[in-house]
C-alpha positions, -999 to +999 in steps of 0.1 A: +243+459+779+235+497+788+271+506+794+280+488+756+251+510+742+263+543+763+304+536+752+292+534+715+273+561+715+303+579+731+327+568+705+305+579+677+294+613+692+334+616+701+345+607+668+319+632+653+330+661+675+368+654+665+360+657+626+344+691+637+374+702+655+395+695+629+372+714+603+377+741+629+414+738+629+419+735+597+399+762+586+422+785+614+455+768+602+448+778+562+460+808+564+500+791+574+515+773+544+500+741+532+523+718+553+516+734+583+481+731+579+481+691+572+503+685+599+482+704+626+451+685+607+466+654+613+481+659+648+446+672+658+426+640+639+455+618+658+453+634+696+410+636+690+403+598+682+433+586+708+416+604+733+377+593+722+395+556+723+407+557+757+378+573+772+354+551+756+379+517+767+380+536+805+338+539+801+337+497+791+364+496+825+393+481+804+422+480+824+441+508+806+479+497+820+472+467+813+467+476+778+495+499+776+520+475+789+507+448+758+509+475+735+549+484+749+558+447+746+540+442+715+562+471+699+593+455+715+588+422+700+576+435+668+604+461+665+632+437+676+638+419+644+642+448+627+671+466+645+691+430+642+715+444+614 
């Protein structure tokens, strides 16, 4: 039950800490043209909560190939049907 408690805690502090790199970032990148500056934004929010996600899933010990490899034949399956013409 700890370990539940510590991995949200993580997540949340994790999430918080990405918002305020990307304040940071964004605040850097405003000086580049506007579309510059949202792309970095969102490459930066993207990278940040990916990471805080598979941190906090290797903290609760989720087998992360395990979850990989679901998520590969997930987008397989899923993306199949749509190359069919």
């Amino acid at each position: 039950m700890i370990t539940a408690d510590l991995a949200t805690a993580f997540a949340i502090l994790g999430a918080a800490a990405t918002r305020a790199v990307v304040t940071g970032v964004a605040r850097a990148a405003s000086h580049t043209s506007p579309a510059t500056a949202a792309a970095t934004r969102v490459l930066v929010i993207l990278l940040g909560y990916l990471l805080v996600l598979l941190a906090t899933l290797d903290l609760l010990s989720v087998p992360l190939q395990d979850l990989l490899v679901g998520s590969a034949v997930t987008g397989v399956v899923v993306a199949s049907p749509l190359n069919s013409h």
